[in-house]
VOGU-3710 file (C-alpha; in Angstrom, 3 decimals, decimal comma):
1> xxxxxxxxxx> 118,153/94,406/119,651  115,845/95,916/121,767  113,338/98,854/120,913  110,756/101,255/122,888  107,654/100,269/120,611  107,250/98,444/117,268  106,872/101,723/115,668  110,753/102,103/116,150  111,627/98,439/115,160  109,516/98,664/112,295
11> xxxxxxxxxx> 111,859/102,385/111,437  114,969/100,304/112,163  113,968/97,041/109,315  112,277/99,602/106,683  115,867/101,228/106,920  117,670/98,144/106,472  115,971/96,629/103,972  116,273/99,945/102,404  120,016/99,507/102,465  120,362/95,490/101,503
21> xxxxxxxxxx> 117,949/96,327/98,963  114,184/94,838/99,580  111,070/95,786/100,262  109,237/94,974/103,660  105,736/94,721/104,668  104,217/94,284/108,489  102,807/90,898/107,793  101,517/89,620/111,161  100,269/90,641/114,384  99,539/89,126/117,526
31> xxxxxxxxxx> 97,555/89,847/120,481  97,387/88,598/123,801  94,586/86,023/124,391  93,713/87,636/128,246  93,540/91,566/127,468  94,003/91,566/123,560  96,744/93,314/123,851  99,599/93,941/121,138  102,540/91,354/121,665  104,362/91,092/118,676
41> xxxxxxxxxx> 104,718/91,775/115,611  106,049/90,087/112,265  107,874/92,414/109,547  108,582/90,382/105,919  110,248/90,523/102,473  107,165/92,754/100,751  106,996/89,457/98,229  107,076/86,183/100,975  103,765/84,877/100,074  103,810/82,066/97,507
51> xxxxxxxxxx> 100,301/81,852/95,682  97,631/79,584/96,955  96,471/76,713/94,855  93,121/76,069/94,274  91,400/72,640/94,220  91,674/72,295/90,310  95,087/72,881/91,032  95,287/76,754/89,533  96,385/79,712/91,266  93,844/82,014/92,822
61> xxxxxxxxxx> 94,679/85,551/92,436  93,852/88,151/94,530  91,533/91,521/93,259  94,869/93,051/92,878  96,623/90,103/91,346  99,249/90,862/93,570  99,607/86,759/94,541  101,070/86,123/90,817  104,398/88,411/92,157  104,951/86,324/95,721
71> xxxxxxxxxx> 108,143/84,351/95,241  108,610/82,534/98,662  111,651/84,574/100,349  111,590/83,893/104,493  113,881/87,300/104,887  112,025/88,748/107,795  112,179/90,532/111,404  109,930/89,326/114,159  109,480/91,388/117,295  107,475/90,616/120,717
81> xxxxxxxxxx> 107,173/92,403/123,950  109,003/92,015/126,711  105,919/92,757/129,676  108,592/93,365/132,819  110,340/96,216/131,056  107,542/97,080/128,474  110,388/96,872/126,048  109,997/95,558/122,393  112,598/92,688/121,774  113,843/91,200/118,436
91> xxxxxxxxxx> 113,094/86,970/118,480  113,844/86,333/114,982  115,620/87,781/112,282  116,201/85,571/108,728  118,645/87,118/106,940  118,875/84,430/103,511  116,500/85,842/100,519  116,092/83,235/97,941  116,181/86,124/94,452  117,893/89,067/93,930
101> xxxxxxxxxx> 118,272/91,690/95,692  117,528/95,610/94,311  119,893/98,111/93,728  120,185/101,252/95,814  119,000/103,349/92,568  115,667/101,229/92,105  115,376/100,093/95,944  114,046/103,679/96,365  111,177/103,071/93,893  109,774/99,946/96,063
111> xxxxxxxxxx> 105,829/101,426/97,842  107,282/100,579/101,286  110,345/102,653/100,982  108,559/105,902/98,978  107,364/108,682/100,783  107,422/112,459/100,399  108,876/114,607/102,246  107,209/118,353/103,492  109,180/120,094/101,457  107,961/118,309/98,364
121> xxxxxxxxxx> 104,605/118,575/99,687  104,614/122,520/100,032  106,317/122,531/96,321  103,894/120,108/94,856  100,946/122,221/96,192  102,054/125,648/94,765  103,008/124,012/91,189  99,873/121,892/91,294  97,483/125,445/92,226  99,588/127,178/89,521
131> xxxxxxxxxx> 98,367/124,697/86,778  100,853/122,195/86,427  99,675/118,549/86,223  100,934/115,888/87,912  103,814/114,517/85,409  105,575/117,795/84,751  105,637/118,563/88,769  107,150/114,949/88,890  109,997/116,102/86,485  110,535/119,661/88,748
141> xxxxxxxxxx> 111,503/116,917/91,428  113,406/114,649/89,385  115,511/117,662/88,648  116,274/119,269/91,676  117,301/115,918/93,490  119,317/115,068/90,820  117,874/111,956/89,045  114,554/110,077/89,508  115,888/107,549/92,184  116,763/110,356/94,160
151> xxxxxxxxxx> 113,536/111,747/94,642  112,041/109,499/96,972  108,835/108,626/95,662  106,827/107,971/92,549  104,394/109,305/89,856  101,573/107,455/91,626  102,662/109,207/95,063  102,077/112,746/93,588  98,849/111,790/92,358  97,402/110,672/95,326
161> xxxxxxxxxx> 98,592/113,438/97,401  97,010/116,115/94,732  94,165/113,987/94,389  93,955/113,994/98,573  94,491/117,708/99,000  91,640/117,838/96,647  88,981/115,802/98,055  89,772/117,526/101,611  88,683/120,952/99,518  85,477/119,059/97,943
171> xxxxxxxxxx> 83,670/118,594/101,602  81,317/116,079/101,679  78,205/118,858/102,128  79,692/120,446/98,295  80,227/116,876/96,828  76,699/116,027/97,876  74,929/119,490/97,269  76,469/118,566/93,566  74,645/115,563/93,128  71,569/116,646/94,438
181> xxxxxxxxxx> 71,343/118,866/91,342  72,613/116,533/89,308  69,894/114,602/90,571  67,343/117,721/89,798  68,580/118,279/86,524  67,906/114,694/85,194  64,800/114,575/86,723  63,753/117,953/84,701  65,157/116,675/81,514  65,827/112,935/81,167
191> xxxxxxxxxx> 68,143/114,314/78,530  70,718/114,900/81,218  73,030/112,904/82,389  75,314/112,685/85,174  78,451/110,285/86,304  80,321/109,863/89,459  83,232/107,866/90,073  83,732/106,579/93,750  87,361/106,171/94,883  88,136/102,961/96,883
201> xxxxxxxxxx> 86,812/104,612/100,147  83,527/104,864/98,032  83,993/108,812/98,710  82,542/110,842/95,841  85,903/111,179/93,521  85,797/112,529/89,487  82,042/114,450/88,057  80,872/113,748/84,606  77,682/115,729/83,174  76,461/116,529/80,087
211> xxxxxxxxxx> 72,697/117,795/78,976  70,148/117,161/76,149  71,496/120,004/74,028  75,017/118,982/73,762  74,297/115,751/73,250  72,288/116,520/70,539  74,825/119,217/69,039  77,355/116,381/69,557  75,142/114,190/66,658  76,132/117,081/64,225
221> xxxxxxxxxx> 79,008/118,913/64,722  80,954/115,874/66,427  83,839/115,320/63,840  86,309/117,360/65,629  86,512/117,605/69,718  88,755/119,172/71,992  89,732/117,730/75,012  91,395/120,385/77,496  92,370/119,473/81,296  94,430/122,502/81,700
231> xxxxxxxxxx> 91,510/124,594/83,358  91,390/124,708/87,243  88,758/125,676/89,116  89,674/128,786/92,029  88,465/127,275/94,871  88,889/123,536/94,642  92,296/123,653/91,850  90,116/121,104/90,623  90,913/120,439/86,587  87,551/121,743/84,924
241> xxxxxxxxxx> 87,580/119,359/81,326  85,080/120,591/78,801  84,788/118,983/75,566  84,165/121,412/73,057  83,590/121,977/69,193  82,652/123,906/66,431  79,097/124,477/64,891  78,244/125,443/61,251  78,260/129,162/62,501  82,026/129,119/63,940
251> xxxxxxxxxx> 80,769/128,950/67,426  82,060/127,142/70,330  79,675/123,999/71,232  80,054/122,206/74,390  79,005/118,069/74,174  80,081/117,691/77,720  82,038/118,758/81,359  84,205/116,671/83,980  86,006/117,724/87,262  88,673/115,435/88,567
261> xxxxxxxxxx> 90,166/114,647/91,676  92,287/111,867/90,313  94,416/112,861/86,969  95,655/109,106/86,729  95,177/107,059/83,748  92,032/105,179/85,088  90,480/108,705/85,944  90,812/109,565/82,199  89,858/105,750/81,171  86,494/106,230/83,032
271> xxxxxxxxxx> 85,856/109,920/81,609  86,616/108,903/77,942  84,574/106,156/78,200  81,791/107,877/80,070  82,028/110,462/77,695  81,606/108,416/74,312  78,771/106,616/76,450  76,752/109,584/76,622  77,605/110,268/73,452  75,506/107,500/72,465
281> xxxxxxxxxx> 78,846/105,236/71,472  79,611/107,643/68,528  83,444/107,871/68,468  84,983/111,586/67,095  86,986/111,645/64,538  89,464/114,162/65,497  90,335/114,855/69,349  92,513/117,358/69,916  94,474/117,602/73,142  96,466/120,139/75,285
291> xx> 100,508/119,239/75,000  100,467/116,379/77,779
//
């Protein structure tokens, strides 16, 4: 087969591994040695790599651990170009995978073949400004396609792409400007403190804060917290999480604030245990959440 770039080629594999039912990854590259130059290009069974051993003989695992889930398969495409006609032409193509192959329903569910689509985009935006959080807009699109396998993409993708519109809201001069009085506040009360959580682009991400007084309030009237993500902030539709409770005169006390970017599980791992870390590693009693 011949293609017009390896953007095309890699369209043409991604859709039939889609249909055999695997998962494909651009595993290689290669340049020319003269002008550096891309000349080809490897596409492979997302899980070909088989785990390095070590000297001791043990596997090495990557930060990700993703090495433990290689199993060996050779299934791939390899593409190179053809100079004369600037054309991109297939060289090799291994057909034989060495495991089982996925089923349309959960082939669909595999990172390289999730994506969402515009549509779901514009839909995810207006249910995410309205409120909603992240798993109940998932079940909106389970629904109208018919079935989670039909939707295209995952949890995790719906996640990001709130947590992405967010963060291009939160400019760097307003992320910034907010720790520079973080910054000011601490060093007018060493009371205060202050948390940030850096994404994996070390961009400023999920805010923690909470000051002398509710700390202090926290040491007395700390037996029952609630924990509400279900406020959003106008401009940024960032979730605004106070943790609030009750003082011996019925008032509302707050021992602490958050905005998130991220409302994945390790976004509310880190604020929890932030939280209980400012808290001076006193553990509530009660916590009281919203329905989700």
């Amino acid at each position: 087969m011949v293609f017009d770039n390896p953007e095309d080629a890699q369209t043409f594999y991604t859709r039939y591994a889609r249909r055999v039912g695997f998962g494909i990854r651009k595993n290689h590259k290669r340049l020319s040695q003269s002008d550096k130059l891309l000349i080809g290009v490897d596409y492979t069974f997302s899980r070909e790599e088989q785990p390095k051993q070590s000297n001791e003989g043990k596997t090495k695992s990557s930060k990700t651990n993703q090495s433990e889930t290689k199993i060996g398969c050779k299934a791939m495409m390899s593409v190179s170009l053809r100079r004369e006609e600037e054309k991109w032409v297939v060289t090799r193509f291994v057909t034989y995978h060495n495991h089982e192959l996925y089923t349309p329903r959960t082939t669909s569910l595999l990172r390289g073949h999730r994506k969402i689509t515009p549509a779901q985009k514009n839909l995810i935006n207006v249910l995410n400004e309205s409120g909603i959080p992240a798993t109940k807009i998932m079940s909106v699109l389970s629904h109208g396609s018919g079935g989670e396998s039909n939707v295209g993409c995952a949890l995790i993708d719906v996640q990001n792409h709130i947590g992405n519109k967010r963060r291009e809201l939160l400019k760097e001069g307003d992320a910034q400007r907010m720790h520079n009085y973080f910054m000011e506040c601490q060093s007018k009360n060493p009371g205060f403190v202050y948390s940030i959580q850096l994404d994996d682009n070390n961009r400023m991400g999920n805010f923690f804060w909470a000051n002398t007084r509710s700390r202090l309030a926290y040491q007395y009237f700390g037996d029952v917290v609630t924990f509400d993500a279900t406020y959003l902030t106008n401009h940024y539709s960032m979730p605004f999480v106070p943790f609030t409770g009750v003082n011996h005169h019925h008032q509302s006390v707050m021992f602490g604030c958050a905005l998130l970017v991220n409302e994945t599980t390790s976004s509310y791992v880190w604020l929890l245990r932030t939280w209980l870390e400012a808290m001076f590693g006193r553990a509530s009693s009660v916590i009281i959440i919203d329905e989700d």
